[in-house]
C-alpha positions as CSV (number, residue, x, y, z in Angstrom):
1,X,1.8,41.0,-1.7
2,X,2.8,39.7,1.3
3,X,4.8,41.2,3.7
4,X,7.9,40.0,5.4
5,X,6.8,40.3,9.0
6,X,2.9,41.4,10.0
7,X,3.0,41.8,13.4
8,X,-0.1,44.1,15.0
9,X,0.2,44.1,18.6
10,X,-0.7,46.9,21.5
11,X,2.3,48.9,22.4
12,X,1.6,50.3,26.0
13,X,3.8,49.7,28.1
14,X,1.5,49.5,30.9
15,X,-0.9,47.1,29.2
16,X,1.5,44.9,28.2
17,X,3.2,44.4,31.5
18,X,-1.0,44.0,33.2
19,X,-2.4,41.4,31.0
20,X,-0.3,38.5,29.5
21,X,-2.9,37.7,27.0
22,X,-2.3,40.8,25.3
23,X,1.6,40.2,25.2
24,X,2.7,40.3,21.2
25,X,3.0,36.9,19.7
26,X,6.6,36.5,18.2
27,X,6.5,36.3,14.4
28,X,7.0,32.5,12.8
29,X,8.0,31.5,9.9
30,X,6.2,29.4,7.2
31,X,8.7,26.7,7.8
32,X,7.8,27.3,11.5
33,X,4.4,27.6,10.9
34,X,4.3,24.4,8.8
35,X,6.4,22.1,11.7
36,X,3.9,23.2,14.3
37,X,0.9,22.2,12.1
38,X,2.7,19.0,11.8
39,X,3.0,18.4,15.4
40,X,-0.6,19.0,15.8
41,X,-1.0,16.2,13.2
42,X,0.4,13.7,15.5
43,X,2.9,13.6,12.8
44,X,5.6,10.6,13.8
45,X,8.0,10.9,11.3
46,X,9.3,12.8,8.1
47,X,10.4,10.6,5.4
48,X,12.5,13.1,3.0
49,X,15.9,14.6,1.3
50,X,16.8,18.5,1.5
51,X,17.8,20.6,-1.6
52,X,18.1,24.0,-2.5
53,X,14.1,25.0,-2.4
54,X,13.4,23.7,1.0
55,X,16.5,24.9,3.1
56,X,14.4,27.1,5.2
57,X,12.0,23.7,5.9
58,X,15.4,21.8,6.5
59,X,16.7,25.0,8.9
60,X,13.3,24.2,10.8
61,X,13.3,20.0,10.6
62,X,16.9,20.9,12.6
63,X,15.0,21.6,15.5
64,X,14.5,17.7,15.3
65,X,10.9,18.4,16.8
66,X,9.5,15.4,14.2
67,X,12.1,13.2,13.5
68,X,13.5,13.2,9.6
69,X,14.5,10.0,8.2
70,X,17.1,10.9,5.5
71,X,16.4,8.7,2.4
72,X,18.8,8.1,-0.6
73,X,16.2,8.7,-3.2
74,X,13.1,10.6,-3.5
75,X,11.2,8.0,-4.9
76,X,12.4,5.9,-2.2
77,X,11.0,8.2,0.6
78,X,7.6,8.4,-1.0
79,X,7.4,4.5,-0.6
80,X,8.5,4.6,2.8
81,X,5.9,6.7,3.8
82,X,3.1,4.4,1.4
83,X,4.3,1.2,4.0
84,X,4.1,3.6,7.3
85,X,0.9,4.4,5.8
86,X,-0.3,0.9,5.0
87,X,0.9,-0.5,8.3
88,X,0.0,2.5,10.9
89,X,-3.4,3.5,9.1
90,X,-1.9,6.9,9.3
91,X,-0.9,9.4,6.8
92,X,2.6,9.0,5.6
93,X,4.4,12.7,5.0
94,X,6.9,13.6,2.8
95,X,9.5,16.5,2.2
96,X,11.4,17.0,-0.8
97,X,12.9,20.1,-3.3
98,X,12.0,21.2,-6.3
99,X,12.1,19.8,-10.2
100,X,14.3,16.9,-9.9
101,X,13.2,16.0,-6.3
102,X,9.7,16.7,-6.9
103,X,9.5,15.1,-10.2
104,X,11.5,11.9,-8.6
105,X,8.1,11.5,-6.0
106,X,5.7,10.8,-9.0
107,X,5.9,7.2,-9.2
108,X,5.1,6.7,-5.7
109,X,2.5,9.2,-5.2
110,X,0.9,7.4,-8.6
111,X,1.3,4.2,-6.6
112,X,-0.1,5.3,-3.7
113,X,-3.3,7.0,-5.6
114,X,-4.0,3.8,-7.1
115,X,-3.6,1.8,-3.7
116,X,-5.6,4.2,-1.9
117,X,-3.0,5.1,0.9
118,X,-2.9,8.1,2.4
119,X,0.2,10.6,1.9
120,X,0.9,14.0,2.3
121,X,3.6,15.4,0.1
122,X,5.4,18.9,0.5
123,X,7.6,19.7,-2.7
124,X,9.7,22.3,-2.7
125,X,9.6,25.1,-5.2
126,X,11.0,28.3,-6.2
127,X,10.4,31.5,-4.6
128,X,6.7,33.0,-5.9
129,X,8.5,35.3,-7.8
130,X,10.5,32.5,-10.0
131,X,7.1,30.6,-10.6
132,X,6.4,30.7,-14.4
133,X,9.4,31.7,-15.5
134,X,11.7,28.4,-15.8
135,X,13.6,29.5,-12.9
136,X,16.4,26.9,-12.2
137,X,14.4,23.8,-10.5
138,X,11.2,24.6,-11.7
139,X,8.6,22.2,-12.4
140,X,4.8,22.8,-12.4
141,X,4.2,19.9,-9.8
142,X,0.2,21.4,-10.0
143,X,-0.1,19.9,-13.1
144,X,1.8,17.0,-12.6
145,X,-0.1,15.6,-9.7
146,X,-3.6,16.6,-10.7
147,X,-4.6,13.5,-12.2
148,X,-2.7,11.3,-9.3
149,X,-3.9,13.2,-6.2
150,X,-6.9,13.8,-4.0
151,X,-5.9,17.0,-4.2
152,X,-3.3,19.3,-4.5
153,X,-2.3,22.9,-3.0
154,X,0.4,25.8,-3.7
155,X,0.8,28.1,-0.8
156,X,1.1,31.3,-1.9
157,X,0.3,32.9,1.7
158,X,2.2,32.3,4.8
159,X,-0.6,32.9,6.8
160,X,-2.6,29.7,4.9
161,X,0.1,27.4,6.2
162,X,-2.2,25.8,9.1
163,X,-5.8,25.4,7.7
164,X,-3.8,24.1,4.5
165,X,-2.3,21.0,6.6
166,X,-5.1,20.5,8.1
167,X,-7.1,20.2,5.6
168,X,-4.4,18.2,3.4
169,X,-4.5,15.4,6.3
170,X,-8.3,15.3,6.6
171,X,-8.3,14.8,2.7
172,X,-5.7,12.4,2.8
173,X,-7.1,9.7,5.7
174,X,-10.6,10.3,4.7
175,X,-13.1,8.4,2.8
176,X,-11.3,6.7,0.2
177,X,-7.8,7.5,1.2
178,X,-5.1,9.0,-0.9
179,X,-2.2,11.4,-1.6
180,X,-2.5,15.2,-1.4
181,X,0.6,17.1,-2.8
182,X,1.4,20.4,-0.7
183,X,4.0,22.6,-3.5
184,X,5.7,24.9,-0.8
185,X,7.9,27.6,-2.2
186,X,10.8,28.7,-0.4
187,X,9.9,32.5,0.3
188,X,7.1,31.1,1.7
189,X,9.3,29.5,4.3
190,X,11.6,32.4,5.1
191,X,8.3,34.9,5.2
192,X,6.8,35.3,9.0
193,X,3.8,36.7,10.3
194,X,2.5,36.6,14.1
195,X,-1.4,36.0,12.5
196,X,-2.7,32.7,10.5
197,X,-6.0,32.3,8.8
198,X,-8.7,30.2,10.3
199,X,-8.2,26.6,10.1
200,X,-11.7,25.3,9.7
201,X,-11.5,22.0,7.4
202,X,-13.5,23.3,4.3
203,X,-14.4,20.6,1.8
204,X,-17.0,22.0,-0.3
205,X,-18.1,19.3,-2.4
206,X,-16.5,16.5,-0.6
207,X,-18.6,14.1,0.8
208,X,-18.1,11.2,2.9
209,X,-20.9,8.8,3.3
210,X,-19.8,6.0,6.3
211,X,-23.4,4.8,7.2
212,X,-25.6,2.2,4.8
213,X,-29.4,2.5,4.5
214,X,-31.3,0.4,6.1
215,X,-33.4,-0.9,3.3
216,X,-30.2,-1.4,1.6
217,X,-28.9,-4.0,4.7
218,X,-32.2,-5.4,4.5
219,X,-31.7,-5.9,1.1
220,X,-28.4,-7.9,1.1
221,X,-30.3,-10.0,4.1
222,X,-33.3,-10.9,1.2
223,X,-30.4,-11.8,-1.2
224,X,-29.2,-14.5,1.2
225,X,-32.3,-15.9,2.1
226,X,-32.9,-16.5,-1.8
227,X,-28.9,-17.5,-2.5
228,X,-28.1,-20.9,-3.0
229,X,-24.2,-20.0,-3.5
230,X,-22.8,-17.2,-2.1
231,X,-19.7,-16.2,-1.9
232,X,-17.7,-13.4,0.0
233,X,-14.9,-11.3,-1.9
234,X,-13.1,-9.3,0.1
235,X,-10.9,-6.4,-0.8
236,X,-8.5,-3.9,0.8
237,X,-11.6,-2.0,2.5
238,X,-11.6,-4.7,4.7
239,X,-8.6,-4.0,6.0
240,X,-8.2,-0.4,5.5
241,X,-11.9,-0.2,8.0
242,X,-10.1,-3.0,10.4
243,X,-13.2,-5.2,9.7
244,X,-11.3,-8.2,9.7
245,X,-12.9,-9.8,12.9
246,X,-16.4,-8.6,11.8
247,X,-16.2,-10.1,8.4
248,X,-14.8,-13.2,9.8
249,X,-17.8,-13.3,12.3
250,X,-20.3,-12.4,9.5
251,X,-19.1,-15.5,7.0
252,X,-18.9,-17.9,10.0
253,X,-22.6,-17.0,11.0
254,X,-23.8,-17.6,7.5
255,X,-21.0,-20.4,6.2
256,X,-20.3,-18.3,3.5
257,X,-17.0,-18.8,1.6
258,X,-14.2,-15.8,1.1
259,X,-12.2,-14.8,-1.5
260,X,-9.9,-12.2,-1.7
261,X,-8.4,-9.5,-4.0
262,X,-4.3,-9.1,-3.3
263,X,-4.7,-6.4,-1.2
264,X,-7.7,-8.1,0.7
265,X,-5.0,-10.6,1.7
266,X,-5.3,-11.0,5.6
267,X,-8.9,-10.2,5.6
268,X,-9.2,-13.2,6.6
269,X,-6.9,-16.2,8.4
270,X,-5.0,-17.9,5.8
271,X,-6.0,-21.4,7.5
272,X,-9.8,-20.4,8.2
273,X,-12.1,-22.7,6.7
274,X,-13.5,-20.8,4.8
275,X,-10.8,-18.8,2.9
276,X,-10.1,-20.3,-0.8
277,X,-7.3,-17.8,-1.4
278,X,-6.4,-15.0,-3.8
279,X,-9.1,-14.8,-6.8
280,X,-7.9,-13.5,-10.7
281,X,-5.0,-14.0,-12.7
282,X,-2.8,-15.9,-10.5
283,X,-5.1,-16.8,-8.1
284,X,-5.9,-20.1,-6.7
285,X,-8.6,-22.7,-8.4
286,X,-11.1,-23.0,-5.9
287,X,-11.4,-18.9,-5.7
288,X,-11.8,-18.8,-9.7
289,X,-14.2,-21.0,-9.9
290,X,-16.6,-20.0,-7.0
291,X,-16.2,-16.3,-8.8
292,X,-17.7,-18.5,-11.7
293,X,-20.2,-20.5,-10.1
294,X,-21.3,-18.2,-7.2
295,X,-25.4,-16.9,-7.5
296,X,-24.8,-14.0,-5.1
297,X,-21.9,-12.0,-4.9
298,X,-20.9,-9.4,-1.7
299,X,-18.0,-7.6,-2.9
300,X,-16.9,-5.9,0.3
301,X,-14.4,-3.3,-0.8
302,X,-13.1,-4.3,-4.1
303,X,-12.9,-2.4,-7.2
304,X,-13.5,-5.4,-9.6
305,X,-9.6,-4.7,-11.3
306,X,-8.6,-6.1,-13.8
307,X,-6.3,-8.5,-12.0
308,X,-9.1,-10.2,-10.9
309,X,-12.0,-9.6,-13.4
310,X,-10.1,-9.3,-16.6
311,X,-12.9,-10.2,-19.0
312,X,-15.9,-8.1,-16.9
313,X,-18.5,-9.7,-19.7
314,X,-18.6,-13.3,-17.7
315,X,-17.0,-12.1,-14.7
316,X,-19.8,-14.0,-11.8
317,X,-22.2,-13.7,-14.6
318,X,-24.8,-16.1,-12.5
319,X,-24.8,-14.1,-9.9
320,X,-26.5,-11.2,-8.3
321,X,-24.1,-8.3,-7.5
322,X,-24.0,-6.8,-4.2
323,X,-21.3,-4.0,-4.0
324,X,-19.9,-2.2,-0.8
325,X,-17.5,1.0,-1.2
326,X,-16.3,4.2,0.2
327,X,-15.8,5.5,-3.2
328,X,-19.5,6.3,-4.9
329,X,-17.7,6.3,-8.4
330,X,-16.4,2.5,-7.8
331,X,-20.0,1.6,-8.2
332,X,-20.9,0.3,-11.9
333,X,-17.0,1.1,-13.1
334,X,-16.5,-2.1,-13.8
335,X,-19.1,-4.2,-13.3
336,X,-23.0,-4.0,-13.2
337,X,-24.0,-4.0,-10.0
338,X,-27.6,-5.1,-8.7
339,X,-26.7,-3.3,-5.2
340,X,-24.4,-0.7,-4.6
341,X,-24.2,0.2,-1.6
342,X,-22.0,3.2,-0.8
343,X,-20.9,3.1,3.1
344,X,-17.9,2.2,4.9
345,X,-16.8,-1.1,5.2
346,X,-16.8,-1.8,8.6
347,X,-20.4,0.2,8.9
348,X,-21.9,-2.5,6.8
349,X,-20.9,-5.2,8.2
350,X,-21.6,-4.1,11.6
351,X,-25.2,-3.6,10.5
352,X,-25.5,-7.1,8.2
353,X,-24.1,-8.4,12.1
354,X,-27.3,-6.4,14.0
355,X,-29.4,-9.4,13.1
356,X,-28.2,-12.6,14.6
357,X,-29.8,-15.2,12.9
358,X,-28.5,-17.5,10.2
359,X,-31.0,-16.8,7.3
360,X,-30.2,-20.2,4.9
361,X,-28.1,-23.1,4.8
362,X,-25.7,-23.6,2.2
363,X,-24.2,-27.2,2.9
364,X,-24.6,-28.4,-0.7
365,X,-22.2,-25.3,-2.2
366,X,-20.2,-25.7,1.0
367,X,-19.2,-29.4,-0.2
368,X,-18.9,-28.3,-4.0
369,X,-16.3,-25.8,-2.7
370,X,-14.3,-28.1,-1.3
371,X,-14.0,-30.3,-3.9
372,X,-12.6,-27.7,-5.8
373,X,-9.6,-27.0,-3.1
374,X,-9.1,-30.8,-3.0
375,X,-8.2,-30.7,-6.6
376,X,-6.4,-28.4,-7.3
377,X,-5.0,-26.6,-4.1
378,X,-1.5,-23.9,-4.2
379,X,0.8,-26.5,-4.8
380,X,4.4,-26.7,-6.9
381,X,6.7,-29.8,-7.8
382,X,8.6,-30.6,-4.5
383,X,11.1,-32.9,-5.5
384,X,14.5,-31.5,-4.9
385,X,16.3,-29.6,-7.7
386,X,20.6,-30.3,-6.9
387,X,20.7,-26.7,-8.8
388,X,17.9,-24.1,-7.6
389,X,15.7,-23.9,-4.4
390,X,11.7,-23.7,-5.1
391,X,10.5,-20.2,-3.8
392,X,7.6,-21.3,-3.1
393,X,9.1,-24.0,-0.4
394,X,11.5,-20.7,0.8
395,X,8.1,-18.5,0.7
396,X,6.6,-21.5,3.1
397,X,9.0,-22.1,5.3
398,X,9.7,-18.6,6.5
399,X,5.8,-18.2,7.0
400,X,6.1,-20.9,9.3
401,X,9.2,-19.0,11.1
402,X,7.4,-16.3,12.0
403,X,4.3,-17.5,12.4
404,X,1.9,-16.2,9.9
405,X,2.7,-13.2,11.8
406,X,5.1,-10.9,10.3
407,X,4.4,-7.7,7.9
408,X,5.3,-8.3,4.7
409,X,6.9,-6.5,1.4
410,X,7.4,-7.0,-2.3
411,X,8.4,-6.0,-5.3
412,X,6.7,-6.8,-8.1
413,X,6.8,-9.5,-10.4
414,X,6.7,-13.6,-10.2
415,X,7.8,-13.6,-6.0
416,X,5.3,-11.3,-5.4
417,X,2.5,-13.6,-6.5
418,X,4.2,-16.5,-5.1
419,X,4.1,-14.5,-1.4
420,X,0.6,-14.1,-2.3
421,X,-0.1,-17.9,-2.9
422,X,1.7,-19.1,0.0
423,X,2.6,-16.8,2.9
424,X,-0.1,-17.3,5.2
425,X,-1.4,-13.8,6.0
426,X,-3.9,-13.4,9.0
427,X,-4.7,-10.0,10.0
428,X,-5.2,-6.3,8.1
429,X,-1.9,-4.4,7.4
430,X,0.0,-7.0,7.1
431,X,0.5,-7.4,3.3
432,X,2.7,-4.2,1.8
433,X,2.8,-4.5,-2.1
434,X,2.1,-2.3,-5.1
435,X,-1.0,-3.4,-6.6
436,X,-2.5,-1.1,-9.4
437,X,0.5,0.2,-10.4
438,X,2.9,-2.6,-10.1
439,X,5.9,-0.4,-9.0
440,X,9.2,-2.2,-9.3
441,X,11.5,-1.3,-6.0
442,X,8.4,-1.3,-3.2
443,X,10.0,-3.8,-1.5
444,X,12.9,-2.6,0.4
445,X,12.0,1.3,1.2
446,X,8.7,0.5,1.7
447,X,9.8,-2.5,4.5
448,X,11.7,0.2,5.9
449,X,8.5,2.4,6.3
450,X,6.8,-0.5,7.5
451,X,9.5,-0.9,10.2
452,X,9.2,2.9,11.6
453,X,5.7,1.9,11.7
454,X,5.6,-1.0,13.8
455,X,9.5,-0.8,15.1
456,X,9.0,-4.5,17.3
457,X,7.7,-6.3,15.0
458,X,9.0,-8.8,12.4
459,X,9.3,-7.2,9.0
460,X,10.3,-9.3,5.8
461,X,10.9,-8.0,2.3
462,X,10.8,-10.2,-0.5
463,X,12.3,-9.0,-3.6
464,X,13.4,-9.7,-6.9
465,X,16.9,-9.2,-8.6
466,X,15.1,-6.8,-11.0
467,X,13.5,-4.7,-8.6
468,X,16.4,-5.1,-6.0
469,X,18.4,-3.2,-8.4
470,X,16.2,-0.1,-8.7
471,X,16.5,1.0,-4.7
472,X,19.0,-1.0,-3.1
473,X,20.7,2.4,-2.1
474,X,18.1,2.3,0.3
475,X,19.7,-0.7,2.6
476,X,21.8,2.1,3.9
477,X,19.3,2.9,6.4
478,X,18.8,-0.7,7.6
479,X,22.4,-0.2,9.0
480,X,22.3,3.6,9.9
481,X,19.2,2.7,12.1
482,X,19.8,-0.8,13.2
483,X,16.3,-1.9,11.6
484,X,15.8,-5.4,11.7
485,X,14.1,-6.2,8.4
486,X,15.2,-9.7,6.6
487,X,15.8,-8.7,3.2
488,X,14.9,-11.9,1.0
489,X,16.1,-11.8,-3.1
490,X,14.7,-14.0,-5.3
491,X,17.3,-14.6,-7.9
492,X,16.6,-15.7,-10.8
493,X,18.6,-13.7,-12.9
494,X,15.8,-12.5,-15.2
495,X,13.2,-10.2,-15.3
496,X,11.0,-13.7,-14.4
497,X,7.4,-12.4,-15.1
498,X,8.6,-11.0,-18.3
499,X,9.9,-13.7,-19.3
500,X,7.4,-16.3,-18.5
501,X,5.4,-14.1,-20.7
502,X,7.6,-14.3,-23.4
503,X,7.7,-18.0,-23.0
504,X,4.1,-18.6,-23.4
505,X,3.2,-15.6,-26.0
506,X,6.1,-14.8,-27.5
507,X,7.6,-18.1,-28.8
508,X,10.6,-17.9,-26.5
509,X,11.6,-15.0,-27.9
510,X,13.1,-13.7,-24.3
511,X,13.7,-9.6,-25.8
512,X,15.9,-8.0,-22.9
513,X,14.2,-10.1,-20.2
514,X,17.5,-11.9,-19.1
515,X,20.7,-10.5,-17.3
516,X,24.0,-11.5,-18.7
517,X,25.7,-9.5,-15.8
518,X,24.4,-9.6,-12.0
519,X,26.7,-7.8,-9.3
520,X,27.8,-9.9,-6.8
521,X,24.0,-9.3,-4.6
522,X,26.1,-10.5,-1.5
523,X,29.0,-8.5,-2.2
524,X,27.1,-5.7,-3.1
525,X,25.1,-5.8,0.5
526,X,27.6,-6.2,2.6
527,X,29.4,-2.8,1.4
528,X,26.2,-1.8,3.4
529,X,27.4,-3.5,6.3
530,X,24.4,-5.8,6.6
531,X,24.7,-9.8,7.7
532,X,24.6,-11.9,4.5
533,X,23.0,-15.3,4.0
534,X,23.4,-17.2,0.6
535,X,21.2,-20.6,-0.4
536,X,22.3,-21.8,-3.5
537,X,21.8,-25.2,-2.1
538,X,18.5,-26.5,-1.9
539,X,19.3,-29.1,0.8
540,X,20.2,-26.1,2.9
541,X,17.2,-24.1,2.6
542,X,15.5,-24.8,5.8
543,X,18.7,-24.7,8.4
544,X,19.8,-21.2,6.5
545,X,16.5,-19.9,6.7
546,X,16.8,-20.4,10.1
547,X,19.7,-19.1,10.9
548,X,19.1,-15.8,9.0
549,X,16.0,-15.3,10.8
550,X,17.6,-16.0,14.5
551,X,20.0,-13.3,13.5
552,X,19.6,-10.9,15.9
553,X,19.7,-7.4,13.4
554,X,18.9,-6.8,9.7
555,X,19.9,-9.3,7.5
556,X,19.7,-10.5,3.6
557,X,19.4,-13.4,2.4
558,X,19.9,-14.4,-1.4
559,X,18.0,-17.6,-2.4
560,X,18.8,-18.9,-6.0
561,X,16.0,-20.4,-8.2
562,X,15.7,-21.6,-11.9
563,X,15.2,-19.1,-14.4
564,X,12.6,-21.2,-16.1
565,X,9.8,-21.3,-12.8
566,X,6.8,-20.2,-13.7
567,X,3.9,-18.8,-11.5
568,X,0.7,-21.1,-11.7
569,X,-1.9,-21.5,-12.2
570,X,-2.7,-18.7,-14.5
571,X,-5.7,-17.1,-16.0
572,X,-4.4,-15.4,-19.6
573,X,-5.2,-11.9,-19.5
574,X,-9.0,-11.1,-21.3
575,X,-9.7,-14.8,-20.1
576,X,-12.4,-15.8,-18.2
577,X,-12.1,-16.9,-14.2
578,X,-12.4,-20.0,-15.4
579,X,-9.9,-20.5,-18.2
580,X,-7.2,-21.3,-15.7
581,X,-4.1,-23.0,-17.5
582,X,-0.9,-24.7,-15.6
583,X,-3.3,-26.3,-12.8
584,X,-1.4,-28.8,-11.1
């Protein structure tokens, strides 16, 4: 059991008073303990909200050695910390109390297992003695997060505090990235001891492998020189490794087109060349049907979801399959791979760059791909509605406001595929959206993440009205901080992805996928005291855009749109690539 204070120190007089070295350490606390291996994390920021469990944490966060961003939600903490994460490359951390607190994180440390961003999570929990026994806030958060985690810890010794954080971040930011859940009970942060266990990362079974064979780059080389069509997909590896400018010299060397998944948005300039867009479901023609007609393909950190490749059996069944990935057990998931080659990203392509030559021509493919964008390019009726604005004209324009430049955030549901067709994305980091999970309310705490991140630079959030209204408590920090994030809703007044299914599946039968009460959105924000923009006219899109964005602070914006828009083109899910309906 441990003891409240173990403190072994000499007690001479004399000696003390000769050698300074052998002066006694003053006991700390776990919640000390635990601040001070935070610091020596490079730890910017604590995204969290106190309770009962983690007071003593709380009496240390008073210090204000890290600063504490108070959120209004758990859940909207955890996806703060997945934008940081996203945008700064480093792990976001979280602190939050037991049961109801805890069990509030769970959506966003699912999201962020399945978007491979890296998180460290302390939950509070009840003191050692209580565990087991349904003391009051009790919830087995081991258990819980096992399946959603890298890897989770209980501390059950004060003197574990630093080699478990530092092992928690390694796990976290390494390989492929991820949450790790640290459950801290709160005798554990009152206890204090002058003496801490090594901290020696120990991973025993956890292997990262950065650097490709070889044979295996030779290999891809040999592909190449036999390909007559290759094509490039390119998934959020690339921009997790910051192999943006390497892959963009590799495909220019070789003319090879690009695709990307949603989160391998930015991999590559929007304008280049040799970029067809977003490939799958909603993605663009030109992408689809290279996937379909492509004889080589070099999947550079994709993991062949089911967005993309939703009927695996035809999925670029012409082609050979060359697969690059952190994560060994990515190889042959989904998809039968010729190649797998298990390696970082960016370690790949710097090797596939060690040989300078061009090793084929592909002129003929070249000109076959650009017939396809000629016909049927990202495109939407643009006559003017006197009732709704087009998002996708809204989506454009403010992409053209800021430049290509600015990071963005969604929600999830019809505007975040429409950011995906037509914001034009250039560099890594700049795309923050749930992807596996499809989390509704990302948008808004995750901008705000975002924004700690990168504190000068433009940061919009596009959401929906459906998502809006799951963590719009969260617009009180935009205010309390002076955080100058655009807020853009997408009204439509329905649940619009649901609905569009329901329109083409379901016979029109729209079950529960339309509101018949909205709050007053403006109303409602400017309780928050934030600016307030409203385009309900379509002929004032463009000068309101404009105005919003010159607005020197945070600001939302509420742009009305038909209920009835759809998201095209689409490929019907267990479709082929191919089967693409709603072209225009």
């Amino acid at each position: 059991m441990t003891s409240e204070k173990e403190v072994m120190v000499p007690t001479d007089d004399a000696v003390q008073g000769l050698n300074p070295d052998l002066e006694p350490k003053s006991p700390k606390s776990g919640s000390e303990l635990l601040i001070d291996a935070l610091i020596e994390e490079n730890v910017e920021y604590i995204f969290g909200y106190p309770g009962g469990a983690v007071l003593p944490l709380y009496d240390s966060i008073y210090e204000d050695r890290i600063p504490h961003i108070l959120y209004r939600h758990e859940q909207g903490a955890v996806h703060a910390a997945e934008g940081y994460a996203r945008v700064s490359g480093k792990p976001g951390v979280v602190v939050v109390t037991s049961g109801p607190g805890a069990t509030n994180t769970l959506t966003g440390i699912a999201d962020a297992y399945s978007d491979s961003l890296p998180l460290v999570v302390f939950t509070g929990q009840v003191a050692t003695a209580g565990i087991g026994k349904d003391a009051f806030q009790e919830a087995d958060l081991l258990s819980m997060t096992t399946p959603i985690t890298k890897h989770n810890y209980q501390v059950n010794d004060v003197k574990d505090i630093p080699k478990i954080v530092k092992e928690a971040f390694y796990i976290a930011n390494s390989g492929r990235k991820g949450p790790v859940v640290i459950d801290f009970p709160k005798d554990i942060g009152i206890l204090a001891t002058d003496k801490t266990n090594d901290a020696t990362v120990l991973t025993p079974g956890y292997e990262v492998n950065h650097t490709p064979k070889s044979e295996d780059i030779q290999q891809v080389l040999d592909y190449l020189k036999e390909a007559q069509k290759p094509l490039v997909l390119a998934g959020a590896g690339v921009n997790f490794s910051k192999a943006n400018h390497l892959l963009q010299t590799f495909v220019e060397r070789h003319q090879i087109p690009v695709v990307t998944t949603l989160h391998g948005l930015g991999a590559i300039p929007y304008e280049h060349p040799l970029f067809l867009g977003m490939g799958g479901m909603h993605g663009s023609y030109a992408s689809n049907m290279a996937i379909t007609d492509c004889d080589l393909l070099i999947n550079f950190g994709s993991r062949f979801d089911d967005r993309l490749a939703s009927q695996p059996e035809t999925f670029a069944q012409n082609a050979t399959i060359v697969h690059v990935d952190i994560d060994p057990s990515e190889i042959n998931k989904v998809i039968d791979t010729d190649l797998g080659i298990v390696a970082d990203v960016k370690a790949v392509i710097e090797a596939l760059l060690h040989h300078p030559t061009r090793v084929s021509t592909y002129d003929t493919w070249i000109n076959q791909i650009a017939q396809y964008n000629a016909k049927h390019p990202f495109k939407y009726l643009k006559d003017v509605d006197t009732q709704f604005c087009k998002p996708q004209r809204a989506i454009e324009y403010i992409g053209k406001i800021t430049n290509g430049k600015a990071y963005v955030t969604t929600d999830v549901g019809q505007h975040q595929m429409w950011v995906a067709q037509f914001y034009p994305f250039n560099t890594h980091g700049q795309f923050i959206t749930s992807g596996g999970l499809g989390t509704m309310g990302f948008g808004i705490p995750a901008a705000i993440g975002a924004q700690f991140a990168k504190p000068n630079d433009t940061v919009v959030a596009f959401v929906g009205d459906g998502g809006f209204q799951m963590t719009n408590q969260e617009l009180a920090l935009l205010k309390a901080y002076q955080l100058n994030i655009k807020v853009v809703l997408i009204n439509n007044g329905t649940l619009g992805m649901v609905r569009q299914w329901q329109d083409k599946f379901f016979k029109q039968r729209f079950s529960h996928s339309v509101f018949n009460e909205q709050p007053d959105f403006i109303k409602l924000v400017e309780a928050y005291g934030i600016k307030t923009f409203l385009i309900d006219d379509p002929l004032q899109l463009e000068q309101t855009l404009e105005a919003a964005f010159r607005y020197d602070g945070p600001a939302f914006i509420e742009v009305r749109i038909s209920p009835a828009e759809p998201v095209l083109p689409m490929v019907p899910s267990g479709k082929a690539n191919h089967e693409m309906e709603g072209l225009l």
